[in-house]
VODOKE-450135 format. One record per residue (C-alpha): x, y, z; residue in one letter; residue number from 1. Coordinates in Angstrom, 2 decimals, always signed. Example, Ala and Ser with C-alpha at 12.3 -4.5 7.8 and 13.67 -1.06 7.14 Angstrom:
! VODOKE-450135
((+12.30 -4.50 +7.80) a 1)
((+13.67 -1.06 +7.14) s 2)
//
This chain:
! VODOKE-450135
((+212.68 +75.44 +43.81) x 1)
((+211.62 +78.98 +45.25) x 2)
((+214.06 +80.82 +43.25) x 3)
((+212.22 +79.89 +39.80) x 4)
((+214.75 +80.66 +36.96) x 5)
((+214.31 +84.47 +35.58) x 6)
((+214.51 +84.92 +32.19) x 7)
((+213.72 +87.85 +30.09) x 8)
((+210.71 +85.38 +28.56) x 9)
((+208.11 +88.27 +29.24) x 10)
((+209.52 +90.82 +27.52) x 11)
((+209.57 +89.78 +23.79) x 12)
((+212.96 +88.45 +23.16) x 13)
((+213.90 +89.88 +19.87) x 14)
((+212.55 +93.18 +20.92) x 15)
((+214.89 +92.93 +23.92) x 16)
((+217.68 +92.31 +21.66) x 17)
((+216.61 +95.14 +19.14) x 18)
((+216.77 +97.41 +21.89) x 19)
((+220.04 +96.50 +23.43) x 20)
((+222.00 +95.72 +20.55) x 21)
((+222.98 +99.72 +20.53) x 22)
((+222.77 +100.60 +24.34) x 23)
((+225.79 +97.50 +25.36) x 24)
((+228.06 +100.49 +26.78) x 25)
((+227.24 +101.11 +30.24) x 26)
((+228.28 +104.72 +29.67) x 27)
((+225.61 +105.41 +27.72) x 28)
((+222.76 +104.71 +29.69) x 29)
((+221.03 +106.73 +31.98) x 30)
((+221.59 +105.88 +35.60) x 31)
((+219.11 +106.59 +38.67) x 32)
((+220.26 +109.22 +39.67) x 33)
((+219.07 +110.86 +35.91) x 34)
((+216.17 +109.18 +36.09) x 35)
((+214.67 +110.67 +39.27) x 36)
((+215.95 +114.23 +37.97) x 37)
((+213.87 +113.40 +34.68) x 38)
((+210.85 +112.63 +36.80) x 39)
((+211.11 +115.91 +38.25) x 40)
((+211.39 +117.81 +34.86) x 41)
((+208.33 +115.65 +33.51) x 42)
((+206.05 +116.79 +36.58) x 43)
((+207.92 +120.17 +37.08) x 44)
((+208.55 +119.46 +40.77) x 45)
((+210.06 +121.94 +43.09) x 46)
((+213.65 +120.56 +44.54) x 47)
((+212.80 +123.18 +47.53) x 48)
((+210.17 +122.21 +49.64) x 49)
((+209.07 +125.64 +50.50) x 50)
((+208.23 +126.25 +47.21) x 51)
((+206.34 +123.21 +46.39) x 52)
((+202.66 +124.93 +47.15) x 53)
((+203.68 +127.12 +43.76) x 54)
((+204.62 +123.96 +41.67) x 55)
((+201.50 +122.60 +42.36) x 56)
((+199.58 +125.31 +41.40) x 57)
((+201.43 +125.79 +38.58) x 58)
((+200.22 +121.99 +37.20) x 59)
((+196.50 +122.99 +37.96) x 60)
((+196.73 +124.99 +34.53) x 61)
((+197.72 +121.47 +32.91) x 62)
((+194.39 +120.70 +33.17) x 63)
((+193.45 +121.64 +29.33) x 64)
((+196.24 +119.35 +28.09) x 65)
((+194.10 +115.75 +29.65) x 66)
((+191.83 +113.90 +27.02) x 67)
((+188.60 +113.72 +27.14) x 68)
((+188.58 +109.85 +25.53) x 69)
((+190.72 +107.26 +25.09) x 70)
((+190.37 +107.21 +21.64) x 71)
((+192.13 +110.49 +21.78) x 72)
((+195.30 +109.20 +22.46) x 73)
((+197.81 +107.67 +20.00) x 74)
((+198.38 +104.38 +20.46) x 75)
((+201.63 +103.32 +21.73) x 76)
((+204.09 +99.77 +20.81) x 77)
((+205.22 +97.99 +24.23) x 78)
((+208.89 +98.90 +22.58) x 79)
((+207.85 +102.97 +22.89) x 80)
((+208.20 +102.67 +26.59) x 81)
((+211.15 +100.46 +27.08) x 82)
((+214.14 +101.74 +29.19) x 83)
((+217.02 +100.51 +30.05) x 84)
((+218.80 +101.90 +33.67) x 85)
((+222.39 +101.33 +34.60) x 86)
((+223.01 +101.48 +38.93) x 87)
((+226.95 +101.65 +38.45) x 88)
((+227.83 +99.87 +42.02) x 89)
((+230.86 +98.41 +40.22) x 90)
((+232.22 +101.42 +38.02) x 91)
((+231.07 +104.07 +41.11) x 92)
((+232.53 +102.94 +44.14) x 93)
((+231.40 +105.91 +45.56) x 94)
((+227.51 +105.02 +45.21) x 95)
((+227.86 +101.63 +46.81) x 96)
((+227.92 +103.07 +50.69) x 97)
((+224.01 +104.07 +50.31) x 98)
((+223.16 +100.34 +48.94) x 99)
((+225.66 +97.98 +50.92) x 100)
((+224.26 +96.18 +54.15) x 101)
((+226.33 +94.31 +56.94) x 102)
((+226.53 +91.40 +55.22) x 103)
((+228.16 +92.78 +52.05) x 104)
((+225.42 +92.52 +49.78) x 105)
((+223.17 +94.93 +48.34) x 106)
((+220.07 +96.52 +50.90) x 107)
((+216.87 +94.95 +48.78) x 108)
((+215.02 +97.81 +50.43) x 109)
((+217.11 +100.42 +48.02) x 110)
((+216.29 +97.94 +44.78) x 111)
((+212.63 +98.68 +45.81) x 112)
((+212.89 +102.14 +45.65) x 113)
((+214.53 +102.07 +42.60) x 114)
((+212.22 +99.86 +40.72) x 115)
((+209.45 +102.67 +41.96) x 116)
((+211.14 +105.32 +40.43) x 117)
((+211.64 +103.67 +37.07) x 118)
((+208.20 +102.48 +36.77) x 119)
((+206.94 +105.26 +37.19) x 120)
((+209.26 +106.90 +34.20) x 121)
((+208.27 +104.16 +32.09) x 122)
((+204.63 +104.86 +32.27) x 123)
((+205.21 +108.53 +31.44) x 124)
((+207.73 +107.40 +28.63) x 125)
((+204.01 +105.57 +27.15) x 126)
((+202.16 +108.76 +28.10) x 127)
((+204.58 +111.42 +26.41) x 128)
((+202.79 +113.70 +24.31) x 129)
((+205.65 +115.66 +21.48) x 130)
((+204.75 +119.00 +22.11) x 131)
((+204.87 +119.10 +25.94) x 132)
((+207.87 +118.91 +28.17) x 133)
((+205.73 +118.92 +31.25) x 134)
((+202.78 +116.01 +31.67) x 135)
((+199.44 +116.89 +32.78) x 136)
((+199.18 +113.52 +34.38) x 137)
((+200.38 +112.35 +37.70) x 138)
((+201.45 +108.90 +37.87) x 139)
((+200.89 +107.12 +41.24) x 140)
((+202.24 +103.31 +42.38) x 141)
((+198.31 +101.23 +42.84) x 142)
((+200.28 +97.91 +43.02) x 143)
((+202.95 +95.83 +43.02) x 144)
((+201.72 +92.60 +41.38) x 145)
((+204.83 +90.42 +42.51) x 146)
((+208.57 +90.50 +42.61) x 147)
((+210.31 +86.92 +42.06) x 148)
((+213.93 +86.64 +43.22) x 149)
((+216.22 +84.11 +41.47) x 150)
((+219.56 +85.06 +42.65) x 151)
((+219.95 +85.37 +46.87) x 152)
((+222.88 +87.62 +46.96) x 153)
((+222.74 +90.55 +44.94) x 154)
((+226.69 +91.93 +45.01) x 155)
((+227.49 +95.29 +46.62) x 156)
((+230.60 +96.03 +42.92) x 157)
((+229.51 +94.26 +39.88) x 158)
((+227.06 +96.96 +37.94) x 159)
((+222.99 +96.05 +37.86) x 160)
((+221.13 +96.75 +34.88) x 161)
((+217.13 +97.15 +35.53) x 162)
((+215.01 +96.86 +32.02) x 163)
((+211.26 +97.52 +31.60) x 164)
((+208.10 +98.41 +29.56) x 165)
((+204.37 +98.51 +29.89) x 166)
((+203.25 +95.49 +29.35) x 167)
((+199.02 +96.00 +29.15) x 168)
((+197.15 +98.63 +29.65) x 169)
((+193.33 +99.74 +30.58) x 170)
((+191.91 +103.00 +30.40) x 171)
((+193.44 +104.93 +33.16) x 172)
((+195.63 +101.87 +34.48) x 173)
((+199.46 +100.29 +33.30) x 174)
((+201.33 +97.30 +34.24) x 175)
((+204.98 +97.46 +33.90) x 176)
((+207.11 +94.41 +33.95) x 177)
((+210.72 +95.28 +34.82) x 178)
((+214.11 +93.13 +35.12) x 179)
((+216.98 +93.35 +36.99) x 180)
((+220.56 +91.85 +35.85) x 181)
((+223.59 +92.20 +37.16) x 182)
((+227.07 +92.20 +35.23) x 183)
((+229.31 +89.28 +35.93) x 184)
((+232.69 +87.84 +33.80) x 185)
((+231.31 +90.33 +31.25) x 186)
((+227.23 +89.11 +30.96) x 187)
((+224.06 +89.96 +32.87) x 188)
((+222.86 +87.58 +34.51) x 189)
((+218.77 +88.02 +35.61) x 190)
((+218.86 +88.75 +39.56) x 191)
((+214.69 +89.37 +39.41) x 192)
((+211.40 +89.85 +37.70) x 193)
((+208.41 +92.39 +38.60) x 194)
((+205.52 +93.40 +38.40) x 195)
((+203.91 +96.82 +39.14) x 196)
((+200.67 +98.33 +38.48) x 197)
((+200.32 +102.37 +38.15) x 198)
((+197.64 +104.54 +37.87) x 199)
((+197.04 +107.79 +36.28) x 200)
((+195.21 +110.89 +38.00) x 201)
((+194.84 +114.39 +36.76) x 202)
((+197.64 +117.31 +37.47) x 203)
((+196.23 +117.07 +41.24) x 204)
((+195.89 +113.80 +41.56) x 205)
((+192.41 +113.81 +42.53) x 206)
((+190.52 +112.04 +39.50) x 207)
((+191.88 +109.12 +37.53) x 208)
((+192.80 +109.95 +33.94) x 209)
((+193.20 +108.51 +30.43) x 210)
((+196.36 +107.13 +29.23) x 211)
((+197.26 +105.71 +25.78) x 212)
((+196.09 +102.66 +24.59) x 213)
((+198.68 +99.82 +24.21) x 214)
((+198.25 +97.93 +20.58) x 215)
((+200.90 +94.84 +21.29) x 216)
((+202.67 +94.16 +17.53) x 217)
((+203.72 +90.41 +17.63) x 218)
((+202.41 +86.58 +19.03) x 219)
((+205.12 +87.09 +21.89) x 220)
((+203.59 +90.48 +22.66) x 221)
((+199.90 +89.53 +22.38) x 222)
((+200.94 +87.14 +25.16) x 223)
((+202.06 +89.51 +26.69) x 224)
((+199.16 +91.69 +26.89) x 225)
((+196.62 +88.62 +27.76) x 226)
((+199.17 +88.17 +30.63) x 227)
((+198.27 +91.45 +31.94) x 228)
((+194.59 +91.44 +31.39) x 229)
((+194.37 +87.98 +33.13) x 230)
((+196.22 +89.69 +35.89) x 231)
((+193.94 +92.18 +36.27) x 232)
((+190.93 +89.93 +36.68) x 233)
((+192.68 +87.95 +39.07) x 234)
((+193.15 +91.10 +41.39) x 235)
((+189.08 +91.43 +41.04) x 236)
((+188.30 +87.91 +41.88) x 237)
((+190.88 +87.87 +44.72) x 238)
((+189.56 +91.32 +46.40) x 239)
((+185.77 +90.05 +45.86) x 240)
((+186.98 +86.78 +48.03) x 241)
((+188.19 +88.58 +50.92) x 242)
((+187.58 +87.28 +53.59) x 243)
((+185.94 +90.39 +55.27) x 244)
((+183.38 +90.19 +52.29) x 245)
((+183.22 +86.70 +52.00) x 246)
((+182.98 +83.71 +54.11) x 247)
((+185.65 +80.47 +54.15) x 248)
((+185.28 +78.06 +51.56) x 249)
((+184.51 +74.59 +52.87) x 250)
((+188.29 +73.41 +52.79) x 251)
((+189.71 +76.48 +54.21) x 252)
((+186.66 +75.86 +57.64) x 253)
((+188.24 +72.42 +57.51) x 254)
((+191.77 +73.99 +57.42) x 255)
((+190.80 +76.31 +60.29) x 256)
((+189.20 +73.81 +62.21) x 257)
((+191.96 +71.43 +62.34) x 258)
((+194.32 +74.43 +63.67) x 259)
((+191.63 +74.56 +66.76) x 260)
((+191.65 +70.88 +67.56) x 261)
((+195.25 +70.83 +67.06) x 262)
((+195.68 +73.44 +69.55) x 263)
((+192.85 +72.05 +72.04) x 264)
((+193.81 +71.53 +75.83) x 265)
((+192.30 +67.68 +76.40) x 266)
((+194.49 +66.82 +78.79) x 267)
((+191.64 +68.06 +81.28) x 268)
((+189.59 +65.13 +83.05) x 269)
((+186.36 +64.50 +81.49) x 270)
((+184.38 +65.28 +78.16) x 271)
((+182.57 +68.36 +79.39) x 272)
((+185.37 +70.45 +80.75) x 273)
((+187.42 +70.85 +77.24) x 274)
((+186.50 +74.68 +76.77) x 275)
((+187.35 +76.73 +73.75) x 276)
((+190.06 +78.98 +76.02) x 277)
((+191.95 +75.79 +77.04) x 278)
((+194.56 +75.95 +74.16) x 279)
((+197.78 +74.60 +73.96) x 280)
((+200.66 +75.39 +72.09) x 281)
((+202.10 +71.86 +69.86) x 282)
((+205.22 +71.26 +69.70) x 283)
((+207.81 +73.23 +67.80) x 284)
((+205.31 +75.81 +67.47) x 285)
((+204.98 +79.81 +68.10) x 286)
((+202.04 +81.29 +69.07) x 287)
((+201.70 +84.16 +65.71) x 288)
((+200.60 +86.90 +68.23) x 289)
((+204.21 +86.26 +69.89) x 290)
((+205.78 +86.75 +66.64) x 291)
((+205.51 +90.40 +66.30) x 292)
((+207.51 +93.61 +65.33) x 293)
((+206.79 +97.18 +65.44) x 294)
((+208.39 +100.06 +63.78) x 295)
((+207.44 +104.49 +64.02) x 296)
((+208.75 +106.50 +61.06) x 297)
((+208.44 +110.33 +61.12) x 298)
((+207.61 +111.25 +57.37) x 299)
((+210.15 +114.34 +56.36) x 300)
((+210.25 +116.14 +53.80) x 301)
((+213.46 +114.22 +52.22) x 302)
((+211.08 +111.13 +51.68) x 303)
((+208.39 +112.95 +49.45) x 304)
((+207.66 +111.69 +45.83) x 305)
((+207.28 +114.36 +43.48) x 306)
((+204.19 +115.13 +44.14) x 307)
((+205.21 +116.23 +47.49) x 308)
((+203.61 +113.03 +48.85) x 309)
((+206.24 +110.04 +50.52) x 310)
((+207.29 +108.31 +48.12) x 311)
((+205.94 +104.62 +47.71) x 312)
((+209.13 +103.36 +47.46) x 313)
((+210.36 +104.66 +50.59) x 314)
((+207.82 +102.99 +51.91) x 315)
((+208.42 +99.87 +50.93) x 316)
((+212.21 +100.12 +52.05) x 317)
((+210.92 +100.52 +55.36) x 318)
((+208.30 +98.06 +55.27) x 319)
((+210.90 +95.36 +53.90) x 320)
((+213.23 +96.10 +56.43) x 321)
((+210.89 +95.51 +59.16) x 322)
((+209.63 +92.57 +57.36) x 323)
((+213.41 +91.61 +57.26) x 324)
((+213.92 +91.97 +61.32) x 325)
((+210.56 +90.13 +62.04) x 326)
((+211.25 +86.85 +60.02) x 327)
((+215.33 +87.50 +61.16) x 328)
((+214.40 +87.36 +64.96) x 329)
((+212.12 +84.50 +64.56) x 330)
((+214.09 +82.17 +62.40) x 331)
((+216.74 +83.15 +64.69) x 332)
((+219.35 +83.01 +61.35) x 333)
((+219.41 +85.51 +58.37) x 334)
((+216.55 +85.06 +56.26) x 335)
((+216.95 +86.08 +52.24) x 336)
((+214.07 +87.74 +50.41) x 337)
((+212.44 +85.35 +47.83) x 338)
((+209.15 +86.98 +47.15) x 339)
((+207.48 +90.11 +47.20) x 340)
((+203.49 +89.71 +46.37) x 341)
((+200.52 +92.32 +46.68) x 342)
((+201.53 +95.32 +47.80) x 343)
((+198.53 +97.80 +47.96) x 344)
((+198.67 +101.23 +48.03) x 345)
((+195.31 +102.13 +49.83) x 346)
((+196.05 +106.50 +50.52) x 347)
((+198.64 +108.46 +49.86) x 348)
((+200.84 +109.02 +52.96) x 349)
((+201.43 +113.22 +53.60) x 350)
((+204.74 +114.86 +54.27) x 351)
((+204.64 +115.12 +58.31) x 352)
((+202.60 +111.97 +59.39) x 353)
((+203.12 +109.99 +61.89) x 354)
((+203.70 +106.32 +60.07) x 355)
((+203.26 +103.28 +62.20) x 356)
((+204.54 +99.60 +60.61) x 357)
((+203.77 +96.21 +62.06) x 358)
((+205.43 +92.86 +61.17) x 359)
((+203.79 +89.97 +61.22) x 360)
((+204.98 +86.45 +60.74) x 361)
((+201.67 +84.89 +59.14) x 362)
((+203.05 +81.46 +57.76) x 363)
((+205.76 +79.13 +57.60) x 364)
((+206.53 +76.13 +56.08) x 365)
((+210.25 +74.58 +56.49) x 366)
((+212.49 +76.97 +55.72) x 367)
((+210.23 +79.53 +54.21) x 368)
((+208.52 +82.63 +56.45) x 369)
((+205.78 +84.83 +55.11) x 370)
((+205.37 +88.45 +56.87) x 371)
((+202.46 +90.49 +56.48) x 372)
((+203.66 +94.26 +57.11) x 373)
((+200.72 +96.37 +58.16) x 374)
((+201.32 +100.42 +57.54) x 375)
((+198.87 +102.74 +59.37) x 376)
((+199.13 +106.67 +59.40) x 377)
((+198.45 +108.15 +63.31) x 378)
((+196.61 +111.28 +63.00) x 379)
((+197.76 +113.19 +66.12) x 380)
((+195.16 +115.84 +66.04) x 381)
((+191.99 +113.44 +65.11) x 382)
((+193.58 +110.36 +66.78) x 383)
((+192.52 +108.28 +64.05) x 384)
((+194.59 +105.50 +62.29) x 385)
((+194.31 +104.73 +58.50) x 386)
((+196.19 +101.69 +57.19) x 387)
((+197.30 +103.00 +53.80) x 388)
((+199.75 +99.57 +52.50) x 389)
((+199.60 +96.21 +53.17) x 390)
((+202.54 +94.43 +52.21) x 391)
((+203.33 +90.64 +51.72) x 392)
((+207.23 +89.39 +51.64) x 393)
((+208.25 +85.94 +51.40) x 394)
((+211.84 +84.89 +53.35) x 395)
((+214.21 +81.93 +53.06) x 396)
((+215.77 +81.32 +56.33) x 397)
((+219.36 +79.27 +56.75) x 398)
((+217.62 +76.85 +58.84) x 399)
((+214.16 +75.17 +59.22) x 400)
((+211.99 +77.50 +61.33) x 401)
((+209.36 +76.57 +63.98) x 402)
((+205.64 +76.27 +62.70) x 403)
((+203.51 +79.65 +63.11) x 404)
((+200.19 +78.75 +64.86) x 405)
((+197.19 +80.97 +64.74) x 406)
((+195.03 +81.53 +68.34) x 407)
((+192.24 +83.01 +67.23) x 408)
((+189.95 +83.57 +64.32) x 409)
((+190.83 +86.59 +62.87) x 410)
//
C-alpha cells in the first residue's frame, strides 16, 4: 500500500523515549507560534518591514563569529538538536480557522509551512554556539528529500505533535528528519515522515558556511547517519542523470517509443502516409498538455522568511494547493496527498516578485496522479523568467483516473 506504515524507526527509539518521557504535558511544549518568534530572536529579524534594511546590516558585523574550519566546531549528538512542537488544534479552538479546509480536515499546505519553520530551528538548535544569542549563520531550505503520508485525513481538533533532529550532516549541509503525530483516545498516532535538507550561508546569505559536525552515538544512530549520506549521493547520481545532461537509457527509448506507436494515427490508407503528426489519442486517455493549471501570486511583504526573502514554506502551500486543484479537476473527485518528493529550491524568491505556478499532471497509474508544479519568478522590468522550485506531489484520487499520455518529446 501507498500509505507505508510510519513509525518513529528513524529516529533512534530509546532516544525518542528519553526525550519524551519528561515533555508528555502538552502545556509544556513550545508551540509554532514560539517557534517562529524564536527564529526571529536567533537571526535578529525586524517584525517591521521598513526597518528590515537596518537588521540586515546589523548581521553583516556577525561576520567575525563564522569558523574558518570545520574542525572548529564542537561536535554535536543527533539528541542536541531534537525538538519537540505542539500545534494545539484540539486545546485552541481558536487556531483551527487558519488550518481547517472545506472538507473538515486540516489544509496540508499549512503542515508544510510548519515543517519549514521547524526545520529550520532544528538546524540552528545543532548550530548554537553558548555565548551568542544571535547566529551568524543563515539557514536556508535546499531540499525537501520526501514527505510520506500514512494517515489521509489529518483532523481539524485532536492536537498534532511534530518531532525532529538532524539526522547527518556535511560540511555546510543538514538533513533533518521530522514526524508528525496526532493525539487520539489519549496516544499519538504517526500522521507522516520527512525529510528536508538545509543549507548554511554566511550572515548575508551569500557564501555557504560551516556547521558542526554530527558524531552519531549508537548502532541505531550510525544507521541513521549512513541513511543520510546515502541520500546525499543519490541526489548526485540523480541530478548527473538528468535528462537535459544525459540521454535515455535503452529501456526508457523503448518506454518512449511505445508511447509514439501507441499514439500513431494508422488508420490512414497505405504504408507511406503514417506521418509522425498523425497522432491519436487511445482510449481512456488525456492528452498531458490538456491537463494543465496555472496560478499568479503577488509576493508581499507578509510572506517573507526572516531573512526578508518569501518564505519556502509559503511557497510550497501555494504550490500544493495548485498541485491539489490540478490532480482535483482531472480525477474529477477529491484527490488526498500521499507523497511529497524533490522539492528544489533553485533562487531565493524577493519580497515584490511577480510568482508564476504551473500544474502539471505528469503520470498516473489507477488511482494515483503525480503533478509536477513548476514556479517561475516574472521580472517585469527585464522580462525575464527564472524557475526558482520544482515541486513533485503524489495524489490518491476516490476513483480510478484516466491514463496521462505524453505528445511530444520533451
Amino acid at each position: 500500500s501507498a500509505y507505508r506504515l510510519c513509525t518513529m524507526r528513524k529516529l533512534p527509539s530509546v532516544l525518542a523515549r528519553t526525550l519524551t518521557s519528561g515533555t508528555s504535558g502538552s502545556s509544556v511544549l513550545p508551540d509554532m507560534s514560539e517557534v517562529r518568534s524564536r527564529l526571529r530572536d536567533i537571526v535578529g529579524a525586524s517584525t517591521n518591514w521598513r526597518d528590515h534594511v537596518q537588521a540586515m546590516q546589523e548581521r553583516k558585523a556577525l561576520h567575525t563569529l563564522l569558523a574558518k574550519r570545520q574542525e572548529d566546531l564542537p561536535p554535536r549528538r543527533m539528541k542536541d538538536s531534537y525538538l519537540e512542537v505542539i500545534l494545539p488544534l484540539g486545546s485552541q479552538p481558536e487556531i483551527r480557522e487558519k488550518y481547517l479546509n472545506v472538507h473538515n480536515s486540516v489544509r496540508f499546505g499549512r503542515i508544510l509551512e510548519d515543517l519549514d519553520s521547524l526545520g529550520v530551528l532544528i538546524c540552528y538548535t545543532h548550530t548554537k554556539q553558548e555565548m551568542q544569542p544571535r547566529s551568524p549563520l543563515s539557514i536556508v531550505t535546499a531540499l525537501v528529500d520526501k514527505i510520506n503520508l500514512c494517515k489521509k485525513i489529518i483532523y481539524p481538533d485532536c492536537d498534532i505533535k511534530f518531532t525532529g533532529n538532524v539526522s547527518w550532516v556535511g560540511r555546510t549541509s543538514m538533513e533533518v528528519k521530522m514526524h508528525m503525530l496526532q493525539l487520539h483516545d489519549g496516544d499519538y498516532s504517526p500522521v507522516l515522515d520527512a525529510t528536508f535538507v538545509m543549507v548554511a550561508r554566511d550572515p548575508e546569505n551569500k557564501r555557504p558556511a560551516f556547521v558542526n559536525p554530527l558524531v552519531p552515538e549508537t548502532p541505531e544512530e550510525e544507521e541513521i547517519f549512513k541513511q543520510g549520506e546515502l541520500n546525499k549521493l543519490k541526489r548526485i547520481d540523480f541530478s548527473t542523470a538528468s535528462l537535459l545532461k544525459m540521454a535515455p537509457t535503452a529501456e526508457e527509448r523503448n518506454i518512449v517509443h511505445d508511447i509514439f506507436l501507441n499514439t500513431l494515427d494508422t488508420r490512414q490508407e497505405g504504408e507511406g502516409t503514417v506521418s509522425f503528426r498523425s497522432r491519436k489519442l487511445p482510449p481512456n486517455s488525456v492528452w498531458m498538455e490538456d491537463a494543465k493549471l496555472k496560478g499568479l501570486q503577488i509576493c508581499h511583504p507578509q510572506e517573507r522568511n526572516i531573512f526578508n526573502r518569501i518564505f519556502g514554506g509559503f511557497l510550497m502551500r501555494k504550490a500544493f494547493e495548485l498541485g491539489w486543484a490540478t490532480a482535483c479537476s482531472y480525477g474529477c473527485s477529491r484527490p488526498f496527498i500521499v507523497s511529497v518528493d524533490d522539492i528544489m529550491f533553485q533562487r531565493p524568491v524577493e519580497v515584490g516578485s511577480l510568482l508564476l505556478l504551473s500544474g502539471q499532471v505528469c503520470y498516473t497509474e489507477k488511482n494515483y496522479i503525480q503533478v509536477r508544479v513548476h514556479s517561475e519568478v516574472y521580472d517585469a522590468d527585464t522580462r525575464e523568467h527564472q524557475t526558482t522550485n520544482i515541486f513533485h506531489f503524489t495524489f490518491i484520487s476516490e476513483n480510478e483516473v484516466p491514463l496521462i499520455v505524453p505528445k511530444t518529446y520533451g
